[in-house]
C-alpha positions as CSV (number, residue, x, y, z in Angstrom):
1,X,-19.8,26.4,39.3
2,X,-19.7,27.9,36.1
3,X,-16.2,28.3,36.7
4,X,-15.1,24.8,37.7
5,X,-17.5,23.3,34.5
6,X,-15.1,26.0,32.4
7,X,-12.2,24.3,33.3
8,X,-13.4,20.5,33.3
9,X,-14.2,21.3,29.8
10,X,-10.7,22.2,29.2
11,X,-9.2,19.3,31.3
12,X,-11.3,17.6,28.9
13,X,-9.9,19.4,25.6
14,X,-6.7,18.6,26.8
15,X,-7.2,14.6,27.5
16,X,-8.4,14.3,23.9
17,X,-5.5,16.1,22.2
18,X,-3.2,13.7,24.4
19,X,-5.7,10.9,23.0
20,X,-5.4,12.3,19.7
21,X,-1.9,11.4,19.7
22,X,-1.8,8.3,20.8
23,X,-4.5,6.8,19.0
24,X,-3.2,8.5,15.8
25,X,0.1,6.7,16.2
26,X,-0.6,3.7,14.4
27,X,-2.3,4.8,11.6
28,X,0.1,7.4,10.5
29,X,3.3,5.4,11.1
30,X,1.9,3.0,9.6
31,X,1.2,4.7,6.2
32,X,4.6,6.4,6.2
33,X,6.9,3.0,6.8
34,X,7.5,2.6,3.4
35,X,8.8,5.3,3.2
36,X,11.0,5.0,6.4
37,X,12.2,1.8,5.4
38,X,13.3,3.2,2.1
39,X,15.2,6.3,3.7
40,X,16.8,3.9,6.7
41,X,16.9,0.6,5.5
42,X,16.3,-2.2,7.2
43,X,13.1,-4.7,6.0
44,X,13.6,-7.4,7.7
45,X,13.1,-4.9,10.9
46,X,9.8,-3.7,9.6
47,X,7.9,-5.4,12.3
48,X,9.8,-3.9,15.1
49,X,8.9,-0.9,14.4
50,X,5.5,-0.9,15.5
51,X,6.6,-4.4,18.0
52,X,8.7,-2.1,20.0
53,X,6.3,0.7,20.6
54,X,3.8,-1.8,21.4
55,X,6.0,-3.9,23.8
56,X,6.8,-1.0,25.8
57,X,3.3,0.3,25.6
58,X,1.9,-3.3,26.8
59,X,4.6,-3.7,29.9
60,X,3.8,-0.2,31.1
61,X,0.2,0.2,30.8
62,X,-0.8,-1.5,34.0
63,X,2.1,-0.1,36.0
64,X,1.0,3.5,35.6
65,X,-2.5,2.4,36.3
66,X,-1.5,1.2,39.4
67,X,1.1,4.5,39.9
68,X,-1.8,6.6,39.2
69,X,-3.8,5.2,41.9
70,X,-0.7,6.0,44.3
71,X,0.6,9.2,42.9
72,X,-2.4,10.9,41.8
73,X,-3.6,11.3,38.0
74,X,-1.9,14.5,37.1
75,X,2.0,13.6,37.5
76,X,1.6,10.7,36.2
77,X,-0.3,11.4,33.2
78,X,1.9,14.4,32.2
79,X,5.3,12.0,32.5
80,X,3.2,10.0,30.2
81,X,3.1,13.3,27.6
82,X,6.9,14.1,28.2
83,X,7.9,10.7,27.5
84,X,6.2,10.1,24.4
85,X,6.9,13.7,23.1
86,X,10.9,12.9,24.0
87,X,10.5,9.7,21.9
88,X,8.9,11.6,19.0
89,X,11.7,13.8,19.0
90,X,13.8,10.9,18.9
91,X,12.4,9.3,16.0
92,X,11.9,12.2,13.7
93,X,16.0,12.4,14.1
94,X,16.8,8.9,14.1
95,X,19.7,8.1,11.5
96,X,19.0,4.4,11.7
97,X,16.3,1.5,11.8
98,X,17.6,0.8,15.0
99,X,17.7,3.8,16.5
100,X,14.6,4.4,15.4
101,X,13.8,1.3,16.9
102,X,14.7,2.5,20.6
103,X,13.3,6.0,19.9
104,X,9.8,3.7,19.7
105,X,10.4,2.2,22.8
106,X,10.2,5.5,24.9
107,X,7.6,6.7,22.9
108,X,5.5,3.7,24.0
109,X,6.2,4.1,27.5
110,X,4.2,7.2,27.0
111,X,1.6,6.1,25.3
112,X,1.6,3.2,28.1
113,X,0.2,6.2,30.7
114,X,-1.9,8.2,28.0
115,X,-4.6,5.7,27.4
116,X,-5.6,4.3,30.7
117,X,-5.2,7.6,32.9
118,X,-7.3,9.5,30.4
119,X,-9.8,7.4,31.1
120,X,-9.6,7.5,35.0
121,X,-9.2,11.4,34.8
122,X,-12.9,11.7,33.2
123,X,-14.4,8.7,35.2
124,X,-13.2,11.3,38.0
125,X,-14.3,14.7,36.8
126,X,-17.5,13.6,35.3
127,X,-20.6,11.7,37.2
128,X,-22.0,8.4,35.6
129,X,-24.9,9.8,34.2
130,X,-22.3,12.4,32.4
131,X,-20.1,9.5,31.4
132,X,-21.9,7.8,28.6
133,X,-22.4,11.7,26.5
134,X,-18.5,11.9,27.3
135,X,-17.4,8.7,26.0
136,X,-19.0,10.2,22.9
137,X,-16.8,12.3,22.6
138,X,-13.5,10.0,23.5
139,X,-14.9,7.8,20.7
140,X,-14.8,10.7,18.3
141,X,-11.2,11.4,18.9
142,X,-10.2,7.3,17.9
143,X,-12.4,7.9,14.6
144,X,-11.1,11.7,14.0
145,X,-7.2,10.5,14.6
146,X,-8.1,7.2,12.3
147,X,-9.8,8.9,9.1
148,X,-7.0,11.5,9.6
149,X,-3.9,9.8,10.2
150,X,-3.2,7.9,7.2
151,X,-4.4,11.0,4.9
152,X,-1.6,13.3,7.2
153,X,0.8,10.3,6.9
154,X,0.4,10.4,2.8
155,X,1.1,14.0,2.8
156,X,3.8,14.7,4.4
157,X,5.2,11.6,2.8
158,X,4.1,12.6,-0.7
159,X,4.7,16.6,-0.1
160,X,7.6,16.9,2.6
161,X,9.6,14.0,4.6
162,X,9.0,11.2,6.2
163,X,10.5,13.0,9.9
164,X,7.3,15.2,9.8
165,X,5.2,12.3,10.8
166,X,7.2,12.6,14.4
167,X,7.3,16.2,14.8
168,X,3.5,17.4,14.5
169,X,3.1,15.6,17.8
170,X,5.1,18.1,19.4
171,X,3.3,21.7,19.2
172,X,0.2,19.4,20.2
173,X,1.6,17.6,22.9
174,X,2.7,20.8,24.5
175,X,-1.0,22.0,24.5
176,X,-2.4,19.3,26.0
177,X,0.5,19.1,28.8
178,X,0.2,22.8,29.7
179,X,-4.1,22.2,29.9
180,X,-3.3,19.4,32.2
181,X,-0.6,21.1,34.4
182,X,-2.8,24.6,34.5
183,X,-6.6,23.4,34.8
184,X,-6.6,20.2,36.6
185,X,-6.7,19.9,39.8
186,X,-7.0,16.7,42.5
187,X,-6.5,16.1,46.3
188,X,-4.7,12.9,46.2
189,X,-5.2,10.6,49.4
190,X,-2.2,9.6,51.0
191,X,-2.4,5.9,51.3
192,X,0.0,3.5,51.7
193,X,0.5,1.0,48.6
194,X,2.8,-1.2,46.8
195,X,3.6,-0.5,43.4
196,X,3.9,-4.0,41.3
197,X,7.6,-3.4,39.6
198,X,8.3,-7.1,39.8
199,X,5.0,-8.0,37.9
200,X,5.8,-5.1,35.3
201,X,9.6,-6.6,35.2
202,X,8.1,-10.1,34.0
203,X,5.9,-8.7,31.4
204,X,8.8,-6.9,29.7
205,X,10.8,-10.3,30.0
206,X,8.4,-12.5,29.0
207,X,6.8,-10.5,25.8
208,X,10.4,-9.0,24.8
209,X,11.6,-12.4,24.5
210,X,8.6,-13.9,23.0
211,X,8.7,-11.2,20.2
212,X,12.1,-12.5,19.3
213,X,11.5,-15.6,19.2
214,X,8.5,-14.5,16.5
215,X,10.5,-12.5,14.7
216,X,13.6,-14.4,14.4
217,X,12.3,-17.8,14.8
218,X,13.7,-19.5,11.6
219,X,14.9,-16.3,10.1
220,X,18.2,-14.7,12.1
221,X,17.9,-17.1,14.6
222,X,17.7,-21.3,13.7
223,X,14.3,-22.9,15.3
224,X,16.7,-25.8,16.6
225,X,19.6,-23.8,17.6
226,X,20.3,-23.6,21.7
227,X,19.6,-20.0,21.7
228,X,15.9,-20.2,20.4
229,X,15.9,-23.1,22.8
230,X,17.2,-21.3,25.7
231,X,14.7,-18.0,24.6
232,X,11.6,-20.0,24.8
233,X,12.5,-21.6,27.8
234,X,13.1,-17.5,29.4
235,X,9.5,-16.8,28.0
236,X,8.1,-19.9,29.5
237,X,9.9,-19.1,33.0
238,X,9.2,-15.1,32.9
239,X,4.8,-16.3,32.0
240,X,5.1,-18.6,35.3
241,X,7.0,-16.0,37.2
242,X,4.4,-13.6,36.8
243,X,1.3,-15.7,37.3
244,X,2.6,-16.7,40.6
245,X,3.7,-13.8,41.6
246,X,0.4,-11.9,40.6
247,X,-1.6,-14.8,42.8
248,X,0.6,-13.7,45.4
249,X,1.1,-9.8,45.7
250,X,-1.3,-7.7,47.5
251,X,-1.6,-5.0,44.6
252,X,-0.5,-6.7,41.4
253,X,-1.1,-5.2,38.3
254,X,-3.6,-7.6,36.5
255,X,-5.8,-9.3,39.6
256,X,-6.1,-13.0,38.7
257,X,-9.8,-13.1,40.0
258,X,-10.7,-10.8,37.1
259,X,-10.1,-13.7,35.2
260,X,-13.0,-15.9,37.2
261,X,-15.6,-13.5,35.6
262,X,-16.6,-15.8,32.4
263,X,-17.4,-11.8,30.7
264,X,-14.3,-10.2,31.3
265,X,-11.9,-13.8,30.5
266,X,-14.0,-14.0,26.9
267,X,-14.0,-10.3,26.5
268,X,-9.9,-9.9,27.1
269,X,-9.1,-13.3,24.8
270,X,-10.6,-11.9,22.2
271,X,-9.4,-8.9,22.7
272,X,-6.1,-10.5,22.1
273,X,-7.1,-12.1,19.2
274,X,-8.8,-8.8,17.7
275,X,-5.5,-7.1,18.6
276,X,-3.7,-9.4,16.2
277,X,-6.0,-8.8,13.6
278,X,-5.5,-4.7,13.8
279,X,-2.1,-5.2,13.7
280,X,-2.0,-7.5,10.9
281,X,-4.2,-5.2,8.7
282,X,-2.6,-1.5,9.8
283,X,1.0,-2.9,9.8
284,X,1.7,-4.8,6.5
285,X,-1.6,-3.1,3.8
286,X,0.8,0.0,3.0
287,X,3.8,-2.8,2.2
288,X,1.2,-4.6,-0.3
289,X,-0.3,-1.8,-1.5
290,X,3.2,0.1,-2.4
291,X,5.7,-2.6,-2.9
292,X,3.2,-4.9,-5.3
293,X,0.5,-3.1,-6.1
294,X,2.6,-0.3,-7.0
295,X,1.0,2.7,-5.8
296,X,1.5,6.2,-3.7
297,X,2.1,6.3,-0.1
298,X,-1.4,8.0,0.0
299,X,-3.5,5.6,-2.3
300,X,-1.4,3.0,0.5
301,X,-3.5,5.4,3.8
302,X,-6.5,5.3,1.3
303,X,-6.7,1.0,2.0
304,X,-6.3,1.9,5.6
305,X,-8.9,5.3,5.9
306,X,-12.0,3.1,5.1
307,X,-11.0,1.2,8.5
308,X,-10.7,4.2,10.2
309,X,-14.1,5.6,9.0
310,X,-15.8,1.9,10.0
311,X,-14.6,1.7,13.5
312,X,-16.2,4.8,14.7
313,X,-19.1,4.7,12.9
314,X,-20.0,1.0,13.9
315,X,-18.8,1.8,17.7
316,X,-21.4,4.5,17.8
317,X,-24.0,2.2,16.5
318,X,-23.1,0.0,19.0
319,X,-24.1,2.1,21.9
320,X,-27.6,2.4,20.2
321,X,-27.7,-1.4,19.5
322,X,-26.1,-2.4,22.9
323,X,-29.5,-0.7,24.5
324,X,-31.9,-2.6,21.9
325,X,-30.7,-5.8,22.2
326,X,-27.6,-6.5,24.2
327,X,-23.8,-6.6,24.3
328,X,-23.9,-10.1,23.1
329,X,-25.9,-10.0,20.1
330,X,-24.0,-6.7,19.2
331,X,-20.4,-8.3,19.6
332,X,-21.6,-11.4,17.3
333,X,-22.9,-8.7,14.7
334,X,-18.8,-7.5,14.9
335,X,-17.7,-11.0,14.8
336,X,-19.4,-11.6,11.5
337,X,-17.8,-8.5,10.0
338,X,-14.7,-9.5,11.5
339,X,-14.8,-13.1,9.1
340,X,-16.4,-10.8,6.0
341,X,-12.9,-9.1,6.6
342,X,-10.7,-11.6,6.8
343,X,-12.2,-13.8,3.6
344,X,-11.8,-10.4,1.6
345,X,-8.2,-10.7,2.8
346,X,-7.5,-13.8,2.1
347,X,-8.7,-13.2,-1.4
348,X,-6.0,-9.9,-1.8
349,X,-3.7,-10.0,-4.8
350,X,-2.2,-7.5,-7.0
351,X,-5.0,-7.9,-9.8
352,X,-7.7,-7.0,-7.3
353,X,-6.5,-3.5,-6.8
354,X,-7.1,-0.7,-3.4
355,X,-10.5,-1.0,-3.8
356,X,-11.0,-4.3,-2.8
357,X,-8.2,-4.1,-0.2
358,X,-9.8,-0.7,1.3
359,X,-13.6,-3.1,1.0
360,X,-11.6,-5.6,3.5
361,X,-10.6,-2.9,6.0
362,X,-13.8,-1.3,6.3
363,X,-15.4,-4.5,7.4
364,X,-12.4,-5.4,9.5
365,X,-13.3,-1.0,11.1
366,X,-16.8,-2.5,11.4
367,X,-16.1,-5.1,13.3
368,X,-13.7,-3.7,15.6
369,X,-16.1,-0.8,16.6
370,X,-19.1,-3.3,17.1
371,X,-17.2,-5.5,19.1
372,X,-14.9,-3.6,21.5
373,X,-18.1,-1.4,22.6
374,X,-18.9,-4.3,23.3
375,X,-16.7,-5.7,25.9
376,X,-16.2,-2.6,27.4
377,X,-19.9,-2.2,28.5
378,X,-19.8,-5.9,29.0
379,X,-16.6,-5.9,31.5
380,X,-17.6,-2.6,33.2
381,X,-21.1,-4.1,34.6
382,X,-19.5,-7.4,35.6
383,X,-17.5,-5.4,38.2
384,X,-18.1,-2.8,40.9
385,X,-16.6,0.3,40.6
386,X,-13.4,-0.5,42.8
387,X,-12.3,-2.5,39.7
388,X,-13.6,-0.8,37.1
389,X,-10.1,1.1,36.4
390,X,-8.1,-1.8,36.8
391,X,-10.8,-4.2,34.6
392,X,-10.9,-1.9,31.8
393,X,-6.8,-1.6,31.6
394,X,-6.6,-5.1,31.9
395,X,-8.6,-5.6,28.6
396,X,-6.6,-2.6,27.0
397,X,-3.3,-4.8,27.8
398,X,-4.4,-7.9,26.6
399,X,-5.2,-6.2,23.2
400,X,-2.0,-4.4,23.2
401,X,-0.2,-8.0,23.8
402,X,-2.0,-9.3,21.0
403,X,-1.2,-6.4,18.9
404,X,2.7,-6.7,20.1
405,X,2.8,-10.4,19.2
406,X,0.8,-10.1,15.8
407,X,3.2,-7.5,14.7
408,X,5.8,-10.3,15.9
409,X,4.6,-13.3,14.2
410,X,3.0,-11.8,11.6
411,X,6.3,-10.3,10.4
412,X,8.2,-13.5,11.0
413,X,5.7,-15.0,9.1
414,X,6.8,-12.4,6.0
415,X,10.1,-12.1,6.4
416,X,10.5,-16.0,6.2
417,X,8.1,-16.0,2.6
418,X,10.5,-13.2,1.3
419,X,13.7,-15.3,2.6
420,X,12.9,-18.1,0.7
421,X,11.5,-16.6,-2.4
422,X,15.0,-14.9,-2.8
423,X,17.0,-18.6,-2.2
424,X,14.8,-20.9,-4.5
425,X,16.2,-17.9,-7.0
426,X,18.5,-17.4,-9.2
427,X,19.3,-14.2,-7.7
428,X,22.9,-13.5,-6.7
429,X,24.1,-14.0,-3.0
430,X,23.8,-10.1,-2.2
431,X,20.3,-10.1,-2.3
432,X,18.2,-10.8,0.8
433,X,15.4,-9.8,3.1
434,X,16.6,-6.2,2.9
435,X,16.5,-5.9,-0.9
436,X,12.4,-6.0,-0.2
437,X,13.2,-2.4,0.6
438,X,13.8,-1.2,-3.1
439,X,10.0,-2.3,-3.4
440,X,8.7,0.5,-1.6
441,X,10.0,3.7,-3.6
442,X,9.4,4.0,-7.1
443,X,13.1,5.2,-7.9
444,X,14.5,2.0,-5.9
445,X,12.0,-0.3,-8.3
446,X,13.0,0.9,-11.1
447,X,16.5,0.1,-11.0
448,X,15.6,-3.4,-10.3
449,X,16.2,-5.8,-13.0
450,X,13.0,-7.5,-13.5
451,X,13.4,-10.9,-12.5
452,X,14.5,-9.4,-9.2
453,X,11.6,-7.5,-8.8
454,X,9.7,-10.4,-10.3
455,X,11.1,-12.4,-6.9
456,X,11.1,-10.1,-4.8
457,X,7.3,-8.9,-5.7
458,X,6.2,-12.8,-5.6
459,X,8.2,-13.3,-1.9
460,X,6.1,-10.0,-0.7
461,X,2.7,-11.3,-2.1
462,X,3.3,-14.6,-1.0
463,X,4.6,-14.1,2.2
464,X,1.2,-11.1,2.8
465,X,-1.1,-13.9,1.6
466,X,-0.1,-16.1,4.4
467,X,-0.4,-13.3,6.9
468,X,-4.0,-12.7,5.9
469,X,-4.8,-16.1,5.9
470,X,-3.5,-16.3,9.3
471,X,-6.0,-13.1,9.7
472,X,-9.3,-15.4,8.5
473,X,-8.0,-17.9,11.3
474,X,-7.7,-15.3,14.1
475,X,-11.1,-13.9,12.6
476,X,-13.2,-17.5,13.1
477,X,-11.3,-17.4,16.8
478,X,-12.3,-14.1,17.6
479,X,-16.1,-15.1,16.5
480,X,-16.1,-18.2,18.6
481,X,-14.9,-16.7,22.0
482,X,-17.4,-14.1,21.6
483,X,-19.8,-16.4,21.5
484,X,-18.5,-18.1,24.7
485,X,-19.4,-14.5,26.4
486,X,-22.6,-15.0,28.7
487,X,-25.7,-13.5,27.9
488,X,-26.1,-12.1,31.5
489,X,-23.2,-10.6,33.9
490,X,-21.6,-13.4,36.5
């Protein structure tokens, strides 16, 4: 006995270090893209960066859910290590935006299997009376990986190269896939079921195109043109593919009746909305911070660590306030810090300084860590514990859609500012979304004659001042679907 709890403690160990790495993804990328984008080139790709990884990660999640259940736990979560250590690799040697680009894309296929399976693995190790001291501990992985992330991502920045921020996932990776492969054991049951590649196919058409069209939409590609035209009409087709075909398949990958459960449909929109509103914060804050404000790649993780530090804390207080008086009450509480957040936003400019950008994260962390407690504890008593797995991964796609399509609007949204700061100019022809890029190192700035970096600083700040607007707007959403959330489980 003492034995087995030895080595359920290390299957344990291991499952946060592969947690570790995917939840500290974002933040430290994040914090070291200026940097990247100096190096590689390539601003008006900024977006994609982070859309890619979260575009693979969204169309794959579900699918290795549903593998997991076929396959067994183990296999599949360790193809999820390999892949997103082989992507990792990729990045850290990637020569170009776009390669780095693709390199995302497999590492998000990884991170597609981390999240959910991790999950699974301890709601199968552990009894229910276990759980709730164990999902301590996953929680303090999300706010270790958050307060550390952009702090590692300044450093090795500031003190050795931007590559490094790719290859510390690798010694770590290795642990947690040799803990896994050594110490966990599992009698699979050999049942026969379908595996949903259609659905999975639908959501890759359907998103990946729909990110374009964000992205591009009146930028490379004219809103009018017969290609956007003939791209929205793919994404329209590819949403109504997969609807249908989900109503129809015996094991799809997000079961439409989920949906019927007033709890779990409030709980996943706003999840959606929420997800947007990470992105928008933990994607584009280094950019302002570095390229207008001026300052270093860590002061930049500084804006973003006070975040980090909020989620955590809040989502432990959650637990304690979920018991006193209710999911609902609790997830308005994050709502309200979720507006607080977005108003300080809306208010950013260069004059205001870190300070007041790092007050605007922390009550964006707060909210995020009040409110997603929230709707976890909300959908997991609204469904038995058949659909438990698939319930909670259906909530962690729809915030990784709205993540994937923030990044994707969001950054169409700045991109387009920037554009047209640089024509109503009197700069020369050479200069376009790109030349954003000599923002982001202080040797690049420099050389910049000053009305260039006068119009290039103005396109930036104009351009992030709409995208946190749009963040107060997503903030007021997210507040009124939560209160649409029942009271009392369906």
């Amino acid at each position: 006995m003492k034995k087995d709890k030895q080595k359920r403690g290390l299957v344990l160990a291991s499952i946060m270090l592969a947690m570790f790495l995917a939840a500290i993804e974002a933040t430290i990328v994040s914090t070291a893209m200026p940097s990247i984008v100096a190096d590689l080139g390539g601003f008006s790709l900024y977006s994609w960066v982070f859309s890619a990884y979260l575009l693979t990660n969204a169309a794959t999640v579900l699918l290795f859910g549903r593998l997991a259940d076929v396959f067994g736990r183990k296999p599949i979560f360790m193809l999820g290590i390999s892949l997103f250590l082989l992507g990792a690799v990729l990045c850290a040697l990637a020569p170009s935006m776009n390669v780095l680009i693709g390199a995302r894309l497999v590492q998000g296929m990884g991170a597609g299997a981390l999240m959910p399976i991790a999950t699974t693995i301890v709601g199968d190790i552990y009894t229910k009376e276990e759980r709730a001291k164990i999902q301590g501990y996953l929680s303090s992985v999300w706010g270790i990986s958050a307060v550390t992330g952009p702090a590692l991502g300044g450093f090795f920045v500031d003190l050795l190269s931007w590559p490094y921020v790719f290859w510390m996932n690798i010694p770590l990776g290795l642990l947690a896939l040799f803990g896994i492969l050594f110490f966990f054991k599992e009698e699979v049951s050999k049942e026969k079921r379908s595996v949903d590649v259609a659905g999975s196919m639908w959501v890759v058409i359907t998103v990946s195109t729909l990110m374009i069209i964000l992205v591009e939409g009146g930028v490379g590609i004219d809103w009018m043109s017969w290609t956007m035209l003939s791209m929205i009409v793919v994404a329209l087709i590819g949403a109504l593919a997969f609807f249908f075909h989900e109503r129809k398949t015996d094991d799809p990958m997000m079961p439409m009746d989920l949906w019927h459960i007033r709890s779990i449909r409030y709980a996943n929109l706003t999840s959606l909305t929420t997800g947007m509103i990470l992105i928008g914060v933990s994607s584009y804050l280094p950019a302002f911070v570095q390229g207008v404000m001026e300052q270093s790649a860590t002061v930049a993780g500084f804006t973003l660590t006070t975040m980090s530090i909020g989620w955590p804390i809040a989502a432990t207080v959650a637990g304690r306030l979920i018991l006193k008086i209710g999911f609902r009450p609790t997830a308005i509480l994050g709502g309200v810090s979720l507006i607080i957040g977005g108003i300080i936003f809306s208010m950013l400019s260069p004059e205001k300084g870190p300070l007041f950008a790092a007050m605007g994260s922390l009550f964006i962390g707060i909210g995020m860590g009040l409110s997603s407690t929230s709707f976890i504890v909300s959908i997991q008593n609204s469904v038995d514990w058949k659909k438990r797995g698939i319930a909670t991964a259906t909530n962690m796609f729809m915030r990784t859609i709205g993540s994937a399509v923030g990044a994707a609007l969001l950054g169409g949204i700045l991109n387009s500012q920037v554009a047209n700061a640089i024509e109503s100019s009197s700069l020369p022809a050479s200069f376009s979304v790109d030349s954003a890029n000599s923002l982001l190192r202080k040797e690049t700035r420099e050389l910049l004659s000053q009305e260039a970096l006068l119009v290039l600083q103005d396109g930036l700040t104009s351009g992030l001042h709409l995208v946190y607007m749009g963040l107060l707007v997503l903030a007021v959403l997210s507040f009124l679907l939560i209160l649409r959330i029942p009271k009392k489980e369906d």
